[in-house]
C-alpha positions as CSV (number, residue, x, y, z in Angstrom):
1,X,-13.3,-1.7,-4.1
2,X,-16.7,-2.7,-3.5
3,X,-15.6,-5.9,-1.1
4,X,-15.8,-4.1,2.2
5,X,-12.5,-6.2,3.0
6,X,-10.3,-4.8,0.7
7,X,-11.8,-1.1,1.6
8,X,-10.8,-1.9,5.5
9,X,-6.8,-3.3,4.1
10,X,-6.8,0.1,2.1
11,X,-8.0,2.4,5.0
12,X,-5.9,0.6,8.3
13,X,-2.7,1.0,5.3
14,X,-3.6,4.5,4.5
15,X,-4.0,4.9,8.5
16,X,-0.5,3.7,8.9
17,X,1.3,6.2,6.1
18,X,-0.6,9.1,7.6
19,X,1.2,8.1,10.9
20,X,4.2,7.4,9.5
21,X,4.2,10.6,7.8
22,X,3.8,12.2,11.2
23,X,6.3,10.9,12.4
24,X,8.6,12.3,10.0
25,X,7.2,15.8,10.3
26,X,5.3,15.8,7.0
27,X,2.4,17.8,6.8
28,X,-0.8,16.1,5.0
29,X,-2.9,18.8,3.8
30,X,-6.0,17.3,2.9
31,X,-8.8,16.6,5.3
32,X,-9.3,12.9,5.4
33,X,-6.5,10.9,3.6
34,X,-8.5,7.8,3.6
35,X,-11.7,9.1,2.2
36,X,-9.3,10.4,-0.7
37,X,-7.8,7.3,-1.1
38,X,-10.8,5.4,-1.0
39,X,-13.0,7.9,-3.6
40,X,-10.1,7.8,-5.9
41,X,-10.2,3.5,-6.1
42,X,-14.0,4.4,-6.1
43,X,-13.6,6.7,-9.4
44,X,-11.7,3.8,-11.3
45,X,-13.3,0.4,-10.8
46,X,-11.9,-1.4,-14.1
47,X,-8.5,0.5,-12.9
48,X,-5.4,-2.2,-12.6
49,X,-2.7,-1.0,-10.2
50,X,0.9,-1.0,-11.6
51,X,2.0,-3.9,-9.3
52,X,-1.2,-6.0,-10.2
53,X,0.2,-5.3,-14.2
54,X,3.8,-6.0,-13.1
55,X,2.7,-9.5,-11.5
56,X,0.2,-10.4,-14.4
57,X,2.9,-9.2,-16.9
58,X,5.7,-11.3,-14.7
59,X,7.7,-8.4,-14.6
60,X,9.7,-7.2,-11.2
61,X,7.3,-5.1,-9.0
62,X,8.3,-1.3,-7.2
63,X,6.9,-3.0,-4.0
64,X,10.3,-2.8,-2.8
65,X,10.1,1.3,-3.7
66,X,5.8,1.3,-1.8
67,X,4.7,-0.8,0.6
68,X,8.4,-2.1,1.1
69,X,9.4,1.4,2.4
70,X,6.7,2.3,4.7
71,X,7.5,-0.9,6.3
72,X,11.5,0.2,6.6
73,X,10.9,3.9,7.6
74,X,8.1,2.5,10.0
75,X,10.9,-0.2,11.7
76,X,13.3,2.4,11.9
77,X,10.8,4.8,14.2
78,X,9.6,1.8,16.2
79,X,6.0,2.1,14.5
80,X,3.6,-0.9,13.7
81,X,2.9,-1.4,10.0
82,X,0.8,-4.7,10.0
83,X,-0.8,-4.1,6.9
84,X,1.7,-2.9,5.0
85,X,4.2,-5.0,6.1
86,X,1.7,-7.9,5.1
87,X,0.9,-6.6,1.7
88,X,4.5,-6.8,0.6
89,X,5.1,-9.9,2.3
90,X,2.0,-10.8,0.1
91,X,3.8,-9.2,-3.2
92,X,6.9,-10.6,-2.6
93,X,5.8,-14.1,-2.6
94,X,4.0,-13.3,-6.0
95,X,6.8,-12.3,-7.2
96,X,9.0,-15.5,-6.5
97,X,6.2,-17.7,-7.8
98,X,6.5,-15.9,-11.5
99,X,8.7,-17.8,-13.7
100,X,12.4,-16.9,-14.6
């Protein structure tokens, strides 16, 4: 969280689900999403997610279940997900390189 980078992948995906959500009618009632999202990394620095446990552990991720279905729903409404859609490209190639 403190490499401006990865703050910028998490905000311009954040960006994306608030549009996507939109799109499908769903109401977001908090103020600023992305600040949320970003205090909430900021509150938990030594904090793991589950998909960076599943690939450490080798174990199947739920990308398929996150990132995976933004990128569908987003297709299916004709919206751009770029960083999504490259974050479980990114995942999914983890996941073929774990043995078994």
């Amino acid at each position: 969280m403190a490499m401006p980078q990865v703050r910028q992948v998490m905000s311009d995906a954040v960006r994306e689900i608030i549009t996507l959500a939109k799109a499908k009618g769903v109401r977001i009632a908090m103020p600023d999403p992305v600040e949320a999202v970003l205090r909430f990394g900021d509150a938990m620095p030594q904090a793991f997610s589950s998909t960076a446990q599943d690939l450490q552990r080798g174990r199947p991720t739920e990308i398929d279940y996150l990132n995976g279905y933004v990128v569908r729903e987003c297709d299916a409404r004709g919206l751009p997900a770029p960083v999504n859609r490259t974050l479980y490209a990114l995942v999914k190639l983890l996941e073929l390189r774990q043995p078994g």
